[in-house]
C-alpha positions as CSV (number, residue, x, y, z in Angstrom):
1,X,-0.9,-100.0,-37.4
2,X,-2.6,-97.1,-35.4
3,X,-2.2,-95.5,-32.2
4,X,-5.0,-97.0,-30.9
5,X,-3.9,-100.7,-31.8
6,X,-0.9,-99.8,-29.4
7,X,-3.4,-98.8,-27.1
8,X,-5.8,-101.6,-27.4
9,X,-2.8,-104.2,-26.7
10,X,-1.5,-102.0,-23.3
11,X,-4.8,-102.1,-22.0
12,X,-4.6,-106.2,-22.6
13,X,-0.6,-106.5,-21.7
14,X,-1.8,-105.0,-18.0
15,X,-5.1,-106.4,-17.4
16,X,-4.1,-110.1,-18.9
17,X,-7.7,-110.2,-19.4
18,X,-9.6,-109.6,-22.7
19,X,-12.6,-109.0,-20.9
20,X,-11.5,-106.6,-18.4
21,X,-9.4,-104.8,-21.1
22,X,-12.4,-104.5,-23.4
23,X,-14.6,-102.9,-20.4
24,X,-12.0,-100.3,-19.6
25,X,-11.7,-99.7,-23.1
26,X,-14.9,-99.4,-23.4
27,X,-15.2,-101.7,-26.0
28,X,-17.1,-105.2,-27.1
29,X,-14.7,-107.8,-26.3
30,X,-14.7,-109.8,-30.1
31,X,-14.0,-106.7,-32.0
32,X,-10.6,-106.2,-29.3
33,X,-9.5,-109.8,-29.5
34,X,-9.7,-109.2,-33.8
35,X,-8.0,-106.4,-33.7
36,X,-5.1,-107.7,-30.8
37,X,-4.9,-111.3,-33.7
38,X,-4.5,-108.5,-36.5
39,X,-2.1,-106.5,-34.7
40,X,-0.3,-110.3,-34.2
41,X,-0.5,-110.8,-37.7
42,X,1.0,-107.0,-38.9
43,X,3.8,-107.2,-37.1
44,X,4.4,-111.1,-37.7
45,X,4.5,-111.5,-34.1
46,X,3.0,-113.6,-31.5
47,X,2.5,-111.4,-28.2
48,X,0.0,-113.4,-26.0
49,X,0.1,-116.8,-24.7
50,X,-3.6,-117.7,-25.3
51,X,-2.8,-121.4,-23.7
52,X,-2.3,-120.1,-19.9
53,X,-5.4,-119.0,-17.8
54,X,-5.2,-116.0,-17.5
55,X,-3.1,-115.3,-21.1
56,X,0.4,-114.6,-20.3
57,X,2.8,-111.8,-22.5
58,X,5.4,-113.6,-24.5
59,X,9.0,-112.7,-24.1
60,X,8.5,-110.9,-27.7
61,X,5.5,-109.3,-26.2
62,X,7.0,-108.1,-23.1
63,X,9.7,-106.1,-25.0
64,X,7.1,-105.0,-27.4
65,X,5.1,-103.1,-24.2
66,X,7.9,-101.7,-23.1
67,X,8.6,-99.9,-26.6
68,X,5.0,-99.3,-27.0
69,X,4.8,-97.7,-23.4
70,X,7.7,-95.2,-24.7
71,X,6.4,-94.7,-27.9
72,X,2.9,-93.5,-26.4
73,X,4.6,-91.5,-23.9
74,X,6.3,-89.7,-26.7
75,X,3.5,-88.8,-28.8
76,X,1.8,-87.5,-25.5
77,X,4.7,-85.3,-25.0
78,X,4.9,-84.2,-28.5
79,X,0.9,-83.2,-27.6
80,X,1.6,-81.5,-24.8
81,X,4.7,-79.9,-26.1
82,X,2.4,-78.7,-28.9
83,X,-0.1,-77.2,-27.3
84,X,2.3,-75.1,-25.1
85,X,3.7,-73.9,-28.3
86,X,0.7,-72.5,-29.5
87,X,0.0,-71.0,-26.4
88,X,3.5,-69.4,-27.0
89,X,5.2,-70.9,-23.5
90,X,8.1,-72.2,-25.5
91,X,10.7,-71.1,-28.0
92,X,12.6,-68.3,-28.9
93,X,12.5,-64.4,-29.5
94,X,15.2,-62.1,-31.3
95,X,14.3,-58.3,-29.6
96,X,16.1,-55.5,-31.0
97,X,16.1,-52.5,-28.8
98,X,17.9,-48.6,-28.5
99,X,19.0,-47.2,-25.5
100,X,15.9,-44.9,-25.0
101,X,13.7,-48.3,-24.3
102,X,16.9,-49.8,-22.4
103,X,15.9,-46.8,-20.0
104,X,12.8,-47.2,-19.4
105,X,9.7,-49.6,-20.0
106,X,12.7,-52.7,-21.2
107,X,13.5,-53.9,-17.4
108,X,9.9,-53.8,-16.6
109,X,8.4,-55.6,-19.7
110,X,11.8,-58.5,-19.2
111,X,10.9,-59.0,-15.5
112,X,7.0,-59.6,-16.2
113,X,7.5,-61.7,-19.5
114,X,10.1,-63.7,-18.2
115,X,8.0,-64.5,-15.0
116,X,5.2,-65.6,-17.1
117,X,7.0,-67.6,-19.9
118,X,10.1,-68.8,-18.4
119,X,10.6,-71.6,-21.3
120,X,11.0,-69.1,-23.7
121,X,14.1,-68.0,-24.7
122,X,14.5,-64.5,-25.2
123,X,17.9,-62.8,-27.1
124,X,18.4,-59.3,-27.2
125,X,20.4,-56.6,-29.2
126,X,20.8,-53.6,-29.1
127,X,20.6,-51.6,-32.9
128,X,20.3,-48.7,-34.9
129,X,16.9,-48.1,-35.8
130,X,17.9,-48.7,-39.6
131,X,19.6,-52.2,-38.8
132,X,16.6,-53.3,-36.7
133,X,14.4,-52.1,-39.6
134,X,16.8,-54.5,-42.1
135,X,17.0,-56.9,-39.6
136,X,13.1,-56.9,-38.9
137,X,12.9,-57.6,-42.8
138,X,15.7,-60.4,-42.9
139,X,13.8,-62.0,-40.4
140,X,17.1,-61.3,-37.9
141,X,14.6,-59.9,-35.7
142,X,11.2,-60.5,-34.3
143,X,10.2,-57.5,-33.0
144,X,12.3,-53.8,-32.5
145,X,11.7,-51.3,-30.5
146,X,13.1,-47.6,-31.4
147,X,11.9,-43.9,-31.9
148,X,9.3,-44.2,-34.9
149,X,8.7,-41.7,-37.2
150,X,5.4,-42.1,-39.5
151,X,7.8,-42.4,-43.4
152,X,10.2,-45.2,-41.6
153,X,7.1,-48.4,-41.8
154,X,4.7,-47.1,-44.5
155,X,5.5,-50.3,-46.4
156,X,2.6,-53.1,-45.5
157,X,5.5,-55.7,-44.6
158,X,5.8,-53.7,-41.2
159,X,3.0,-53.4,-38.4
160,X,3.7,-50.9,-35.7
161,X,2.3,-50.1,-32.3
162,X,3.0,-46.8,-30.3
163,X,3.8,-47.8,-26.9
164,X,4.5,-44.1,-24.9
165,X,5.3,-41.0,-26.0
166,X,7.4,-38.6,-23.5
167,X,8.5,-34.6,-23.9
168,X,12.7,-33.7,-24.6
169,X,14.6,-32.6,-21.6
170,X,17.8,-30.7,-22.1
171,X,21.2,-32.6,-20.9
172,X,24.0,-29.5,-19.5
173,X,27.4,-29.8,-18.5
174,X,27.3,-29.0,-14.2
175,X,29.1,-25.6,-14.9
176,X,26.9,-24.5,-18.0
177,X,25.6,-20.6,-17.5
178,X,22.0,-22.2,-17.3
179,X,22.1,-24.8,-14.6
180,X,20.6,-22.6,-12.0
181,X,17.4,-22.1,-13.7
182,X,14.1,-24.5,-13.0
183,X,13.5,-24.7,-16.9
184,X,15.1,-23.7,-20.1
185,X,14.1,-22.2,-23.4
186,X,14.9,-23.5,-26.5
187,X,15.5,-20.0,-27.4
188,X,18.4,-20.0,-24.8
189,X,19.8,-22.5,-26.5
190,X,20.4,-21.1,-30.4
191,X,24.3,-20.3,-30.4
192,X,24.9,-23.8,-28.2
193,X,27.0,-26.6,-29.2
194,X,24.8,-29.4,-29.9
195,X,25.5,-33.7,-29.7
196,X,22.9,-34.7,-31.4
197,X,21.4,-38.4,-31.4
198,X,23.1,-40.2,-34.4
199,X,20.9,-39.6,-37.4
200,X,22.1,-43.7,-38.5
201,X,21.4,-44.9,-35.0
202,X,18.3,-43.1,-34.3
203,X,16.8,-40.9,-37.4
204,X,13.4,-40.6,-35.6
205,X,14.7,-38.9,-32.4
206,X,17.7,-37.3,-34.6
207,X,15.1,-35.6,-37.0
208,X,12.6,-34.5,-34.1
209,X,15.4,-32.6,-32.2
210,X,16.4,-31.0,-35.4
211,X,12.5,-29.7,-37.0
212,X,11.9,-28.6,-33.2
213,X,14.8,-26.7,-33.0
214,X,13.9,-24.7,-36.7
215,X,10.4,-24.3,-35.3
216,X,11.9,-21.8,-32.8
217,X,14.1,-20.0,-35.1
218,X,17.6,-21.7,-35.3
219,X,19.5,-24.4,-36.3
220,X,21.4,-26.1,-34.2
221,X,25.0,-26.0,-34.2
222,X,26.0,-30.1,-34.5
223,X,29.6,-30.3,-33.4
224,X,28.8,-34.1,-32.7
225,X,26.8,-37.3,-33.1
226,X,26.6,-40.0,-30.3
227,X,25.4,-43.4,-30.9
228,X,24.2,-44.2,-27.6
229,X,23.2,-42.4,-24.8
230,X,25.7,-42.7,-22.4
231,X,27.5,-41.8,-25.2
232,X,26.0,-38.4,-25.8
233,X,26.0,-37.8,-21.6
234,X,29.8,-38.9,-21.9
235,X,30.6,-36.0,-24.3
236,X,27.9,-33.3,-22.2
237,X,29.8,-34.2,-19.5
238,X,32.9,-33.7,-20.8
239,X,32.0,-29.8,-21.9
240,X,31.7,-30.7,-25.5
241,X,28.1,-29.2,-25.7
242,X,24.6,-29.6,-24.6
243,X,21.7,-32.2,-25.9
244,X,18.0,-32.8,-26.4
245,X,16.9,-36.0,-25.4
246,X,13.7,-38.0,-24.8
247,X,13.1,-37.9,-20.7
248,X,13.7,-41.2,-19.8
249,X,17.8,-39.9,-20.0
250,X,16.5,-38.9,-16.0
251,X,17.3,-42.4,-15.3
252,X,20.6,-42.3,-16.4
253,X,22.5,-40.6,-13.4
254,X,25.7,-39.1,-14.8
255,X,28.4,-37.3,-12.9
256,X,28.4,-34.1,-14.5
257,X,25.5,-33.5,-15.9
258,X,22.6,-31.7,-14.9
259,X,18.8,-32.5,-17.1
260,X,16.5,-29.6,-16.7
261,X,12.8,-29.4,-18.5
262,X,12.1,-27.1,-21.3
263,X,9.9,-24.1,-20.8
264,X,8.3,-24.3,-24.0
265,X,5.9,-26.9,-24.8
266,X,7.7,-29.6,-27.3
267,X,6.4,-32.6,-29.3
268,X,6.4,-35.7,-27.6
269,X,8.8,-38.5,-28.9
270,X,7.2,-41.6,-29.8
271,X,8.6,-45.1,-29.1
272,X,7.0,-47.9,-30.5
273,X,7.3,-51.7,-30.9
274,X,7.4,-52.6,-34.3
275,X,7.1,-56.6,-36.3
276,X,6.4,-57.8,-39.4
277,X,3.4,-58.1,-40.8
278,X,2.8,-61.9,-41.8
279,X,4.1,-63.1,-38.5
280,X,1.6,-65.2,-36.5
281,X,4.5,-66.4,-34.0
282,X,2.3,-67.4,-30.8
283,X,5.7,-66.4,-29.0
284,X,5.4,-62.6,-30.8
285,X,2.0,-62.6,-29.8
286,X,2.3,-63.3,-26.4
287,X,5.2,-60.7,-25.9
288,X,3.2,-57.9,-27.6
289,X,0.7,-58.4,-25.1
290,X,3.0,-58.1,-22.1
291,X,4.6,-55.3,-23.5
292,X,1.0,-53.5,-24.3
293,X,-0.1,-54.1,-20.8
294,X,3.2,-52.7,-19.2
295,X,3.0,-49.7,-21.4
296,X,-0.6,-48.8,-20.3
């Protein structure tokens, strides 16, 4: 038995009519009325009353359209649900993120993705950049987004995209000797306490701050490591010591703590979106896209 038997005898269960059934099945009318008999014969069933003008469904046949009718209409849904798969419209996405992307392009690239796939189901968590790395490989995650330096996806499991770069800005406690000035220089900043990014929870950025820092003659003076950002502002806030952080900390409006720009010109920190390799998730592909256009 075939689809297209179930088909033939719908198309005669409706029209009551092997003629008319053949003609909108485009179809000769012997070759229907074999394969309706052989259908019959299959199933060990008879379906039509052949002695009745025009042919009447049997009581057997009348239950057998009814499952036929469902049966059809499932494997059309299972077509269409299909196809929207492919095009990515349905299923679920694991998205590991850090509070940098939290801050900034995140909100924009949820609203637009979420308007255009609402079917999909989208988790989030946010990680240390190591644990999204592991979790990207354990197949925990489906795509991370944190501060990327070049060593950290070398390996050809790993495919990376860059999605904005942006200077540091220096986070002071309101009362700091500095606040009055438009910019500072790093150079103003050698004998300060530093809270530095957590060099588990974000090497990249951690790193950066620190080969920056050398570049203009110093060291800085770690006193303490902050996981997350509001973290790190908590602690500035508090008077424990100053930070370096990507720009996008702006957003972030913390009693207490005053951001100014840094006079000297400073690399810019990279943040970029990062999968593995040998996924062809429709899904993935579909929410790299959005979050390529948003970053343009």
């Amino acid at each position: 038995m075939e689809l297209r038997h179930l088909r033939y005898f719908i198309a005669v269960a409706e029209e009551l009519n092997f003629t008319r059934a053949a003609e909108r099945l485009h179809m000769a009318q012997p070759p229907l009325s074999q394969q309706i008999r052989a259908l019959e014969d299959e199933i060990e069933v008879q379906l039509f009353d052949r002695t009745k003008q025009p042919i009447q469904l049997t009581w057997a046949g009348q239950v057998f359209l009814e499952e036929t009718r469902l049966i059809l209409a499932q494997v059309d849904n299972a077509v269409k649900t299909a196809k929207r798969a492919s095009r990515g419209e349905i299923g679920r996405l694991i998205v590991g993120f850090n509070s940098s992307m939290a801050n900034c392009l995140l909100p924009d690239i949820l609203r637009v993705y979420c308007d255009r796939f609402p079917k999909v189901e989208l988790i989030w968590r946010e990680l240390a950049t190591s644990l999204q790395l592991q979790a990207l490989r354990d197949r925990h995650l489906d795509v991370g987004f944190f501060h990327l330096m070049s060593s950290m996806v070398q390996e050809s499991d790993l495919c990376s995209v860059t999605i904005w770069q942006e200077p540091l800005i220096a986070a002071l406690p309101e009362n700091h000797r500095l606040v009055n000035k438009i910019q500072v220089s790093l150079k103003e900043l050698a004998q300060e306490a530093f809270i530095l990014p957590s060099r588990q929870f974000a090497p990249g950025l951690s790193e950066q701050i620190e080969h920056l820092c050398q570049q203009f003659g110093f060291s800085p003076n770690v006193i303490q490591e902050g996981t997350m950002m509001l973290t790190i502002l908590g602690l500035v806030a508090g008077d424990v010591g100053i930070a370096l952080l990507p720009a996008n900390a702006q957003n972030i409006q913390r009693k207490g703590v005053i951001y100014k720009s840094i006079a000297e010109s400073t690399p810019t920190v990279p943040m970029a979106a990062v999968w593995r390799a040998n996924d062809n998730s429709p899904i993935l592909r579909e929410f790299l896209e959005v979050t390529r256009a948003m970053a343009k």
